[in-house]
Backbone as JSON Lines, residues from 0, in Angstrom:
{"i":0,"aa":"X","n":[24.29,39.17,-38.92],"ca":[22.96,38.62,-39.01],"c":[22.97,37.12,-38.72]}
{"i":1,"aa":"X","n":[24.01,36.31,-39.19],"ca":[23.98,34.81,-38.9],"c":[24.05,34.6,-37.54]}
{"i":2,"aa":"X","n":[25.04,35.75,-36.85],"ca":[25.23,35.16,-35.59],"c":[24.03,35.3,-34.77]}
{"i":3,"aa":"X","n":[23.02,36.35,-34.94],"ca":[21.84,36.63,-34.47],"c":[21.13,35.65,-34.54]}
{"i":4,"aa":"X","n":[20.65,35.18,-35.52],"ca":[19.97,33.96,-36.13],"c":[21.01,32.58,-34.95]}
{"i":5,"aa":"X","n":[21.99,32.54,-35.2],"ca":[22.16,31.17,-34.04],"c":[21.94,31.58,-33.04]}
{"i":6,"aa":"X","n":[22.33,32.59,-32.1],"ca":[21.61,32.94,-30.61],"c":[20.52,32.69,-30.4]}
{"i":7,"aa":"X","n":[19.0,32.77,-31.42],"ca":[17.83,32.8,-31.24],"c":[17.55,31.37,-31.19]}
{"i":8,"aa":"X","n":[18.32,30.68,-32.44],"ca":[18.54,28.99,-32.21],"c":[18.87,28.36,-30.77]}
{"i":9,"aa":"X","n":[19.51,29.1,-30.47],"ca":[20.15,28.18,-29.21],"c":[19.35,28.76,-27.84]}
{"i":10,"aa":"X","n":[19.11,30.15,-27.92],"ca":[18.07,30.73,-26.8],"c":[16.98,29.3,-27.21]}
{"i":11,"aa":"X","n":[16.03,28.9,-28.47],"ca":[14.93,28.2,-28.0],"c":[15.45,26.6,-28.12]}
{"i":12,"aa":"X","n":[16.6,26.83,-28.36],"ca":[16.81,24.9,-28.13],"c":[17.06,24.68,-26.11]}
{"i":13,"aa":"X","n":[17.77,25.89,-25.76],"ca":[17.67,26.04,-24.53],"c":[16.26,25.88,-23.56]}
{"i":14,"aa":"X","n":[15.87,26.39,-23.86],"ca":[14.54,26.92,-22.91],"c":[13.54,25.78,-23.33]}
{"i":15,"aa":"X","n":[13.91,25.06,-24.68],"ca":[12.68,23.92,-24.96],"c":[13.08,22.97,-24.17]}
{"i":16,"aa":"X","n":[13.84,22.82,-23.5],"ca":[14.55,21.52,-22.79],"c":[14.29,21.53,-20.89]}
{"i":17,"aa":"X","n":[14.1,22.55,-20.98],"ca":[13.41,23.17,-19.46],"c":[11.78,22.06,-19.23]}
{"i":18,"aa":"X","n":[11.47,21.38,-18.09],"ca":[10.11,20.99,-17.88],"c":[9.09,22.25,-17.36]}
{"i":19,"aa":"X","n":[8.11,22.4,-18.06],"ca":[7.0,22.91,-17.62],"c":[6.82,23.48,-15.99]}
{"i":20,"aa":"X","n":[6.47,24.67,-15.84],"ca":[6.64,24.86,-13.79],"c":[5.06,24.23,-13.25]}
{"i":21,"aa":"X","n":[5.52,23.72,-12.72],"ca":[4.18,22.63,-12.22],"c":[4.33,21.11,-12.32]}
{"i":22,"aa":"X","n":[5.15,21.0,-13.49],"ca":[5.21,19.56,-13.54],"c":[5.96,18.35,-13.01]}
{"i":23,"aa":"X","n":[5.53,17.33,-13.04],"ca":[6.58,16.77,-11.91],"c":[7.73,16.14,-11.94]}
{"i":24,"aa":"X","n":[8.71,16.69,-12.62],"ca":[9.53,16.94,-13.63],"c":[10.21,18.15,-12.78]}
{"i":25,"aa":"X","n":[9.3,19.47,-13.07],"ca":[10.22,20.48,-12.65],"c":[9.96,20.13,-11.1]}
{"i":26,"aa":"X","n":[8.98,20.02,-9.98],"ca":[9.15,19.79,-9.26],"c":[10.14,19.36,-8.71]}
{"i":27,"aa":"X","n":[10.95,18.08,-9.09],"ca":[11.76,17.0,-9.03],"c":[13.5,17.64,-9.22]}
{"i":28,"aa":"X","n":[13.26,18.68,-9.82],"ca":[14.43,19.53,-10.04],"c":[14.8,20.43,-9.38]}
{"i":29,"aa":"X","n":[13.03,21.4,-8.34],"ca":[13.23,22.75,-7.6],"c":[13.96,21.88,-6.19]}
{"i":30,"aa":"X","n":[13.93,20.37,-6.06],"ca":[13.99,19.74,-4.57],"c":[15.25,19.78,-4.99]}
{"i":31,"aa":"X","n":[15.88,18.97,-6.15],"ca":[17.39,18.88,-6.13],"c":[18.07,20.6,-5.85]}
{"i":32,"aa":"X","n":[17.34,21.79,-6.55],"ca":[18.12,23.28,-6.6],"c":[18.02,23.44,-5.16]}
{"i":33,"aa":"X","n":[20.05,24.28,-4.4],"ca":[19.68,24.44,-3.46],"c":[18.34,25.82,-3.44]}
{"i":34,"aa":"X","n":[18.14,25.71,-2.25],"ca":[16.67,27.03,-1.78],"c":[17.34,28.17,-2.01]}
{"i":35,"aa":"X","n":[18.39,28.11,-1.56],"ca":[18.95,29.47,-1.43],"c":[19.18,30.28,-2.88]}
{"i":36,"aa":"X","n":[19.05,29.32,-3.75],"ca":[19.38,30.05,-5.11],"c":[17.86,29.93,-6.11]}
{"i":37,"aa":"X","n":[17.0,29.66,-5.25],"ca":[15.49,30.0,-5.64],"c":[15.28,31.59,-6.23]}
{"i":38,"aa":"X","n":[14.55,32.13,-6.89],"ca":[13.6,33.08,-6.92],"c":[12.67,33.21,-6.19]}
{"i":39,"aa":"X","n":[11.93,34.29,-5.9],"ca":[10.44,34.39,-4.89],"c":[9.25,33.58,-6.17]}
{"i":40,"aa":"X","n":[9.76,34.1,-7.27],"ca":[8.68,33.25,-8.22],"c":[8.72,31.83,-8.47]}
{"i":41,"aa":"X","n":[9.76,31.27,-7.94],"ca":[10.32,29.74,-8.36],"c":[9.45,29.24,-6.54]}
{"i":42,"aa":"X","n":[9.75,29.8,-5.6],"ca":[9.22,29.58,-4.27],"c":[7.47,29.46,-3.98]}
{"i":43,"aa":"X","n":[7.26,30.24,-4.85],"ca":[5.51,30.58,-5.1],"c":[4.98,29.27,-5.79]}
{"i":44,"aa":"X","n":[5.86,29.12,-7.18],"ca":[5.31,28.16,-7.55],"c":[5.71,26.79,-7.34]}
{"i":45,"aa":"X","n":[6.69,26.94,-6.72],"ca":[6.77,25.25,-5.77],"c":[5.59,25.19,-5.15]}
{"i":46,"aa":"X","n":[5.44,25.7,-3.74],"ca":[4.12,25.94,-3.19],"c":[2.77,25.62,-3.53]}
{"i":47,"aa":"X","n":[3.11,26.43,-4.93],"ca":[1.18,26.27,-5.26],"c":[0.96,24.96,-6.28]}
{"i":48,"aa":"X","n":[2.12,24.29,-6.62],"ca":[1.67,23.1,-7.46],"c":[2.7,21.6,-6.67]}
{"i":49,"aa":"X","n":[3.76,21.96,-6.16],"ca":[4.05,20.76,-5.3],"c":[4.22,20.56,-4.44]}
{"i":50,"aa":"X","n":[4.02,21.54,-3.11],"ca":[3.34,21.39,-2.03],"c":[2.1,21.44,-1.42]}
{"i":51,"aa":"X","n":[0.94,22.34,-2.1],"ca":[-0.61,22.45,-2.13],"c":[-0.78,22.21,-3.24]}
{"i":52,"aa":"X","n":[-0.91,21.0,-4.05],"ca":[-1.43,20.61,-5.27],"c":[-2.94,20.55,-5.36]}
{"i":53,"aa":"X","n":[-3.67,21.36,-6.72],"ca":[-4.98,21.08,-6.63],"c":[-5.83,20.11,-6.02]}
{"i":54,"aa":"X","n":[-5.3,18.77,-6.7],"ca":[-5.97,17.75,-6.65],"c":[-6.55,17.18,-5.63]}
């Protein structure tokens, strides 16, 4: 049970440290990742927030 309890610790200390997808932050990170090790969902949302940005 403890060890369960630290995995869940460290799964959200992990993932809280991640920037937001959209932000320009993660942006700044999908340019440094090579492409080739993209997702189709990581590619979509480059696209729709830092290459065609609303604004």
């Amino acid at each position: 049970m403890k060890k369960l309890g630290l995995l869940l610790a460290c799964c959200a200390f992990l993932t809280a440290c991640a920037p937001e997808v959209g932000s320009k932050e993660w942006c700044e990170d999908m340019k440094e990742k090579p492409k080739g090790d993209w997702s189709a969902n990581e590619a979509a949302d480059f696209a729709k927030h830092c290459v065609l940005p609303k604004d």
